[in-house]
C-alpha positions in Angstrom: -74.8 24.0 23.2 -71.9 26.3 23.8 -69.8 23.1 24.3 -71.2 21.7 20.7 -70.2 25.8 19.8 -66.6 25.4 20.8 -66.0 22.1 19.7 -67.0 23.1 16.2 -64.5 26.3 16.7 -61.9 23.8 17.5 -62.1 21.5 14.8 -62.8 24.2 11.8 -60.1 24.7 9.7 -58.3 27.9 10.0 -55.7 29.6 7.3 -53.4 32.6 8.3 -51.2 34.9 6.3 -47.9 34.6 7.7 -46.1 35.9 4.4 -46.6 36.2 0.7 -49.7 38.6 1.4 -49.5 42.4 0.6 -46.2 41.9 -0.7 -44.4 39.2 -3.6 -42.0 37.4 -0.7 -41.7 35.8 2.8 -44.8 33.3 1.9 -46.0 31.4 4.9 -49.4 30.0 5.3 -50.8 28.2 8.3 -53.0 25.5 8.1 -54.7 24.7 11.9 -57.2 22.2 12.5 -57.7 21.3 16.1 -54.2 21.0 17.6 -52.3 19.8 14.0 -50.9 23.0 12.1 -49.5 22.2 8.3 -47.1 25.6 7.3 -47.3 26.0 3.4 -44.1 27.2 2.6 -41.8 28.8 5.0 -39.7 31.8 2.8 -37.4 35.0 3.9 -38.8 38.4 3.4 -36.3 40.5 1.0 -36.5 43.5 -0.3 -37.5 47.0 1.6 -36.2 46.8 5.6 -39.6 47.1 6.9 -39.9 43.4 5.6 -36.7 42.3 6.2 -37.1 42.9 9.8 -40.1 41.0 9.7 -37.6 37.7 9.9 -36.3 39.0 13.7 -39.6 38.4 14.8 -40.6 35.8 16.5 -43.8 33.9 14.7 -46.8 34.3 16.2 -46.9 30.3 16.8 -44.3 28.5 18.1 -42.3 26.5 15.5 -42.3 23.3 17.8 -46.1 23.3 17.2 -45.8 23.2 14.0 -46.3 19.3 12.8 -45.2 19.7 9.3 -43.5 22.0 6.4 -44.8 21.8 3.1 -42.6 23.8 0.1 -43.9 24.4 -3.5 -40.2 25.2 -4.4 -36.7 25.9 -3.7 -36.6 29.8 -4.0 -35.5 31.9 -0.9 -38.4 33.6 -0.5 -40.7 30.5 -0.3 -38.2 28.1 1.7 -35.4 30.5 3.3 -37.2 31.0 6.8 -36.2 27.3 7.5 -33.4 27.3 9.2 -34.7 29.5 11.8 -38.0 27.1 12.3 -35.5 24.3 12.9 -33.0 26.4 15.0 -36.5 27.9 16.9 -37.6 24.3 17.8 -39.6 23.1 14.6 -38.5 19.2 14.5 -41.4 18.0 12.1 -41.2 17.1 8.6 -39.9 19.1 5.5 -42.4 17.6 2.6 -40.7 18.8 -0.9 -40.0 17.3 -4.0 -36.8 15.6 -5.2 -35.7 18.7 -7.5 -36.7 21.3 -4.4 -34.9 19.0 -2.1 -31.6 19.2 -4.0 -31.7 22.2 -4.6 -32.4 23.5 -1.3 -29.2 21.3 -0.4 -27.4 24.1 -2.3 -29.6 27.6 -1.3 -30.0 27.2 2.1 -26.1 26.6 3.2 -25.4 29.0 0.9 -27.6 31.6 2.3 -26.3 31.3 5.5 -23.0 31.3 4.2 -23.6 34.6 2.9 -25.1 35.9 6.3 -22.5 35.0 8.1 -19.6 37.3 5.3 -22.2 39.7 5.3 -22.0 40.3 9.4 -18.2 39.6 9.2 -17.7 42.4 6.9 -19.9 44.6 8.6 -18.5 44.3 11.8 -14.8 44.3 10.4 -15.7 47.7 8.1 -18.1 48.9 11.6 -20.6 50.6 9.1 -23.7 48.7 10.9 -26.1 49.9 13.4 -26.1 47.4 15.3 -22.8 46.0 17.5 -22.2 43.3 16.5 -24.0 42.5 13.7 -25.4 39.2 13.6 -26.3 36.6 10.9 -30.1 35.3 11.1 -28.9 32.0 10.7 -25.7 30.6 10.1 -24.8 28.1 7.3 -24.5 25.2 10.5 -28.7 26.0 10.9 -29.3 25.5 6.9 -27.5 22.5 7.5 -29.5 20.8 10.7 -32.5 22.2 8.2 -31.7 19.8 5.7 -31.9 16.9 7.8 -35.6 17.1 7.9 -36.4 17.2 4.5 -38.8 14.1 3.1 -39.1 13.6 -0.4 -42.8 13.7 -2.1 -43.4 12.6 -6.2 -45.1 14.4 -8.5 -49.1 13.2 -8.7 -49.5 10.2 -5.9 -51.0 11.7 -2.2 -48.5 12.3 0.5 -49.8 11.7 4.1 -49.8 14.9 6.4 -50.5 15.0 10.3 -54.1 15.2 10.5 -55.6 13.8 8.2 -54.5 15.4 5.3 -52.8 14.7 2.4 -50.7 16.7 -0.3 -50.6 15.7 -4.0 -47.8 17.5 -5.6 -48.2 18.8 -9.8 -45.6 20.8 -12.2 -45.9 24.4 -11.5 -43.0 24.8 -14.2 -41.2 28.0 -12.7 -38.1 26.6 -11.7 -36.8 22.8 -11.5 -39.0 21.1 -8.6 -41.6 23.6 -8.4 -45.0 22.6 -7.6 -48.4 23.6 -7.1 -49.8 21.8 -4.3 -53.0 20.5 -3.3 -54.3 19.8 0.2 -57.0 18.2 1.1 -58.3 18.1 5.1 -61.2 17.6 6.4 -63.3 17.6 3.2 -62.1 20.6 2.1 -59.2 21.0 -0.8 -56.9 24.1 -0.9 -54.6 24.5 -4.1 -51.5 26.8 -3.4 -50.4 27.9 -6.3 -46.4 28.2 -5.6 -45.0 30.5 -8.1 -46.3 29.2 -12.0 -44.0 29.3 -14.8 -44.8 30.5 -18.2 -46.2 28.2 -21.0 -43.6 26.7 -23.9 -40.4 27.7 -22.0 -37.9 26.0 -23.6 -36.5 24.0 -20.7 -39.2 23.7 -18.1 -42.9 21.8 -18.5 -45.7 24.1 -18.9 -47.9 24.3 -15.5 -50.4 22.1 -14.5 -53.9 23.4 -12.9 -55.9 20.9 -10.1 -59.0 19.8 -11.4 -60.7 21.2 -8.2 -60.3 23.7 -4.9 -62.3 24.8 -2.8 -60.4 27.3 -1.9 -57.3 28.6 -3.8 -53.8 30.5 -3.0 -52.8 32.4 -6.4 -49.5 34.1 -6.9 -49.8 37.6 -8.3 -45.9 38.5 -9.1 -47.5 39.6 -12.7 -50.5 39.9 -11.7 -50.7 43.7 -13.6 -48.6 43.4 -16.4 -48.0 41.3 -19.8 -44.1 39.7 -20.8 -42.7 41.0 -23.6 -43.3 38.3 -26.3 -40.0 39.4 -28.2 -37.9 36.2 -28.6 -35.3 36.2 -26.0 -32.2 35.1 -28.1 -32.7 38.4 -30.4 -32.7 40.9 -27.7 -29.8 38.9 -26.0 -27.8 39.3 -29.5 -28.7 42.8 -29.5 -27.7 43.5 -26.0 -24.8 41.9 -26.0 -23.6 42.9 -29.5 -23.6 45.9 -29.2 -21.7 46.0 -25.5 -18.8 43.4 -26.7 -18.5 46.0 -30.0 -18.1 49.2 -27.5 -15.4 47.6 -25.3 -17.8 46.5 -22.9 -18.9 43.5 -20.3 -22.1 42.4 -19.5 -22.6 42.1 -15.8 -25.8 39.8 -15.4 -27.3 39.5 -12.0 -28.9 36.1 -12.4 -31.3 34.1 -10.2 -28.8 31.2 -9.9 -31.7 28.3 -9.7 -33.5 28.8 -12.8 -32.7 32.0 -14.8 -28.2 31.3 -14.6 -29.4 28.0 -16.4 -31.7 29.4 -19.2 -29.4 32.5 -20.0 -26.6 29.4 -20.7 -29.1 27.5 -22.7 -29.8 30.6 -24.8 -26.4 31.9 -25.1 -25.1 28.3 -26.3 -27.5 28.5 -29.1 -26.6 32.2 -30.1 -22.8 30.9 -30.5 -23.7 28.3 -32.4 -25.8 30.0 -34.9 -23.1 32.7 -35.3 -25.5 35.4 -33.9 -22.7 36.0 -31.2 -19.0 35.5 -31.9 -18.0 31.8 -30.9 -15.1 33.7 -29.3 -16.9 35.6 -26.7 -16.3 34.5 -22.8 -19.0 33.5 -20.8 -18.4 33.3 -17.5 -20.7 31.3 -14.5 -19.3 33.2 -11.4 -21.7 31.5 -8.4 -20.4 28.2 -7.4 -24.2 27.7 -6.1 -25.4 28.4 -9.8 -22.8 25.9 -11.0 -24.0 23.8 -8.9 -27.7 24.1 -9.3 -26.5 23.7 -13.1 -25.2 20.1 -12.5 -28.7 19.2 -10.4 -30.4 20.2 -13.4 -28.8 18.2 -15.4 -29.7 15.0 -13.3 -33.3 15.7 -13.2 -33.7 14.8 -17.1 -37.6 13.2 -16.0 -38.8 17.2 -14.9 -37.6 19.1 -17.3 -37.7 19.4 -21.0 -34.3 18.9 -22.7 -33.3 16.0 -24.0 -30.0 14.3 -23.3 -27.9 15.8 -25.7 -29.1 19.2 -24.7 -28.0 18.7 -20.9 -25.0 17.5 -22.3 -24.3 20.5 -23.8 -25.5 22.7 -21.2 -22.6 24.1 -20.1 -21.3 25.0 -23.6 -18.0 26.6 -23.3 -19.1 28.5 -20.2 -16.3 29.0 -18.0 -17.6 28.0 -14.5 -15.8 30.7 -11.3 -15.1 28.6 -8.6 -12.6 30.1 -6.2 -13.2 33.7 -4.8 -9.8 34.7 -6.2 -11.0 33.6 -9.8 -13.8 36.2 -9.3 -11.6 39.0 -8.2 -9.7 38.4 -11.6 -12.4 39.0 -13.8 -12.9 42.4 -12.5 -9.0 43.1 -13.5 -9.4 41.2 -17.1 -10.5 44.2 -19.6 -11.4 41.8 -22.7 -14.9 42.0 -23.4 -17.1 39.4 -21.8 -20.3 38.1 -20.5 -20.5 37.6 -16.2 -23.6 35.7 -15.1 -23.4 35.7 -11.4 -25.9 35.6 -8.7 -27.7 37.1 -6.8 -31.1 37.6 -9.9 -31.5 40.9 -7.2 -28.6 42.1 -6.6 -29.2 41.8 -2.8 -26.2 39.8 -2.3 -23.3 37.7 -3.5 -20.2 37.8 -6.2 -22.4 40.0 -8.4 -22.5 43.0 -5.9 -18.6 43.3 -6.5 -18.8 42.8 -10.2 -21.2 45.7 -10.3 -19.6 48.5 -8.3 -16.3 47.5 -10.8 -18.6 48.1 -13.8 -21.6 49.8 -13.1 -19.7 53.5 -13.2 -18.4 52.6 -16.7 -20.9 54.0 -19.7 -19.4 51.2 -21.7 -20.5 48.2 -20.0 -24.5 46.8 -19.7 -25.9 45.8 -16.9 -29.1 43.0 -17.8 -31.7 41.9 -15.3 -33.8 38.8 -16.1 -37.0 38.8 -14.3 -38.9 40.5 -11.6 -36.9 43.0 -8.9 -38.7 42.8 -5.4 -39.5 46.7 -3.9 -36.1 47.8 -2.0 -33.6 46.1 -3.6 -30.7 47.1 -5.3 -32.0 45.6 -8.9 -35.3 47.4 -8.8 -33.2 50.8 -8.0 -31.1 50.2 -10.9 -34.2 49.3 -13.4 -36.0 52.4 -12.5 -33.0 54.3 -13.1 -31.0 55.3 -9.9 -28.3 57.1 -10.8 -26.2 55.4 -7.7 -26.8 52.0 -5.9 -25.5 51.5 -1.9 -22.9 48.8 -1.1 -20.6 48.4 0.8 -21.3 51.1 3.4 -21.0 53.4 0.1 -22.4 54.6 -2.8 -21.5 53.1 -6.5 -22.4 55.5 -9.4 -24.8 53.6 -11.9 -23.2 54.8 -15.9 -23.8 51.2 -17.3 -26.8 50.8 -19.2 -29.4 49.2 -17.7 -31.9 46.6 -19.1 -34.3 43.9 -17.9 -35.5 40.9 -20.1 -38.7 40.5 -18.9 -39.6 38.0 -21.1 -37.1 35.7 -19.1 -39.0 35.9 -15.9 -39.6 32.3 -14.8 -43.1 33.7 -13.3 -46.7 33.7 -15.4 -47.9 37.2 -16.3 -51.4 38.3 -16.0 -52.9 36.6 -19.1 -50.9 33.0 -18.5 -52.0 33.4 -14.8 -55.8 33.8 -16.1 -55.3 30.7 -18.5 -54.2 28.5 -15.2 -57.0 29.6 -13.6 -59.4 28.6 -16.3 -58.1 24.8 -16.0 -60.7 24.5 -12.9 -63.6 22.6 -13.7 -65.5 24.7 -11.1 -64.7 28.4 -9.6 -63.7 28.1 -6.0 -65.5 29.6 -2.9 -63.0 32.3 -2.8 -59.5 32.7 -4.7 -56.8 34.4 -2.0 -54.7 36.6 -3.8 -51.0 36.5 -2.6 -47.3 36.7 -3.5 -47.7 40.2 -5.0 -47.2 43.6 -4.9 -50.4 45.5 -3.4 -51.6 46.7 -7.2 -50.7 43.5 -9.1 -52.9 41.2 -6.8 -55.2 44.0 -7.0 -55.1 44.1 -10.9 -55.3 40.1 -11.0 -58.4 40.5 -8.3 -60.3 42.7 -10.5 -59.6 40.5 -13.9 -61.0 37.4 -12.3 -63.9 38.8 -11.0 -64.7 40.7 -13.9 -63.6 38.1 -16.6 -64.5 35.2 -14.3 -67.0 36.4 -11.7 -64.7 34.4 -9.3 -64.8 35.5 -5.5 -61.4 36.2 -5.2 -60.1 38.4 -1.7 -56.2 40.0 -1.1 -55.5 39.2 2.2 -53.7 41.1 4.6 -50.5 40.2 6.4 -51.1 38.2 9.9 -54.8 37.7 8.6 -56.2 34.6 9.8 -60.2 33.1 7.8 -62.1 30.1 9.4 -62.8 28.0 6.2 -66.3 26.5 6.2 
């Protein structure tokens, strides 16, 4: 009997909480069944540096036991860890779409890019702790990560090891992003990925599986309702009344996603006459530029037509060099600077904003949600004065964020995905949130619902039945 006992412990199907639980980034799920283990995304932790040390530690499994990666979608936090698994000995498959595929061709080098400046600079300025301070990965390790990348379609089953399979549908979100089904051993898990918002203008409006046993749901919004205010007005508004005070906008921009919507809006308000035809735009993250131009060649998963990803671009002027950057800063004409990164954690927008953040004339305008600890959710809740740099930049600018820009379902469009199951799963795991969003999004399905629905903790590992 005891043999009969541990041969059924062996072959169950375990899920642990590597990421994405207790907190809204570093997702990482496990999948284990006997000796095969599926990981269900594989993101960075950002944000407060109690999670961001969380990525020097080692995994509790070893990446070369790990048989496959499956992503939902190209963000950091849901595909950044990467080229550490691969660098750590993971030499399995990378199972994505063709959007997340390309554009993880452009985040991940640039990522490591961006690690490797940001040690430079803190060892040449000597204002780290640590001597001397290291990149987590280099842009070389993005690069061998790329090589195992596989490309899955939208609605067909993909073979996993196992067993399994993976059927891949539109999450909206971002260009790629899915919400992906896996079924093993009789069982079907649905993880959610991060769902986009219904009628966006330029993504598809998420899709919900007909069935799960058991389900993964994001909870970024999981307490709180968009604004319903239509975008392009509160843009004019914005912007008009910076460009009329002397000012610049400074727009910390998600640059996959959110850079190409704020062009796709900003076009339009030119061409009505809402905003002077005049006015400079400026695109100042080649990676956004680039994730611009993928966009455009994936016409079959998003919504515009041909003549609108003709047009794009507009008359944005694309930044290319670092020197073309620099001179924006000493241009004082009124303007508009989209420029990653969405957070402000990192990138050409951390030296546009100590420039103009001190400077009551000019308007500083997040798009979307601002992870705990970083420098955008400081500046949304009003700090006064932002670190960089190994200093301290006074905040004068006025501050906004366009929360009806956020790429990510809030509470009620979360509750109508949910409702496209044709039966309520044995238990709902509520991740990718802040502790009192999943809690708020917990207590609306089971009270609305009278779903089973559970917020895991960090490193927590169930035995699915």
């Amino acid at each position: 009997m005891s043999i009969v006992i541990a041969r059924q412990v062996l072959m169950s199907l375990k899920l642990t909480f590597l990421g994405g639980a207790g907190t809204v980034t570093g997702s990482k799920y496990l999948l284990e069944r006997g000796g095969d283990r599926i990981l269900i995304d594989c993101g960075l932790f950002q944000g407060f540096k109690a999670l961001r040390l969380r990525n020097w530690a080692p995994l509790p499994v070893q990446p070369s036991a790990i048989n496959a990666v499956v992503l939902t979608h190209a963000h950091l936090d849901h595909s950044g860890y990467l080229p550490l698994l691969v660098r750590n000995g993971f030499r399995g498959p990378v199972i994505a779409t063709s959007g997340t595929q390309d554009l993880c061709g452009i985040l991940l080098p640039d990522s490591g890019h961006l690690q490797e400046q940001d040690a430079d600079f803190a060892n040449r300025h000597k204002f780290s702790k640590h001597q001397p301070a290291l990149p987590l990965y280099t842009e070389q390790d993005a690069r061998d990560a790329l090589k195992h990348f596989r490309t899955a379609p939208f609605d067909r089953p993909v073979d996993l090891p196992g067993g399994a399979t993976a059927r891949f549908a539109h999450a909206g979100h971002i260009l790629g992003a899915a919400t992906v089904s896996v079924e093993w051993a009789g069982r079907t898990l649905v993880f959610s990925g991060d769902i986009g918002r219904y009628g966006d203008p330029l993504m598809p409006d998420p899709q919900t599986p007909a069935k799960a046993d058991y389900l993964l749901l994001e909870s970024t919004y999981g307490d709180r309702l968009h604004d319903r205010t239509d975008p392009q007005d509160v843009l004019a508004d914005i912007i008009g009344k910076t460009i009329r005070r002397g000012g610049t906008v400074v727009v910390p921009a998600f640059a996959v996603g959110r850079a190409q919507s704020l062009i796709y809006h900003l076009t339009r308000l030119k061409a009505s006459g809402r905003l002077p035809a005049i006015l400079p735009v400026f695109l100042d993250s080649p990676m956004a530029i680039d994730a611009t131009e993928i966009f455009r060649r994936h016409a079959g998963d998003q919504k515009l037509n041909r003549r609108d990803l003709h047009n794009l671009q507009g008359d944005t002027h694309y930044v290319h060099s670092a020197e073309e950057s620099k001179a924006l800063t000493a241009n004082p004409m009124a303007k508009v600077i989209i420029s990653a990164s969405g957070m402000a954690t990192g990138g050409r927008v951390l030296h546009h904003l100590r420039h103009y953040a001190p400077d009551p004339r000019n308007a500083i305008l997040f798009t979307g949600f601002q992870a705990g600890g970083t420098r955008g959710a400081a500046m949304v809740a009003g700090a006064d004065s932002i670190k960089m740099f190994g200093g301290y930049v006074p905040v004068r600018a006025m501050v906004h964020n366009l929360s009806m820009l956020s790429a990510h379902a809030d509470r009620d469009e979360l509750l109508r995905w949910t409702s496209g199951f044709r039966e309520r799963p044995r238990t709902t795991f509520i991740v990718h949130g802040e502790p009192q969003g999943a809690d708020a999004l917990r207590l609306a399905l089971a009270e609305q619902r009278q779903w089973n629905c559970v917020v895991p903790d960090h490193g927590q590992t169930v035995v699915l039945s």
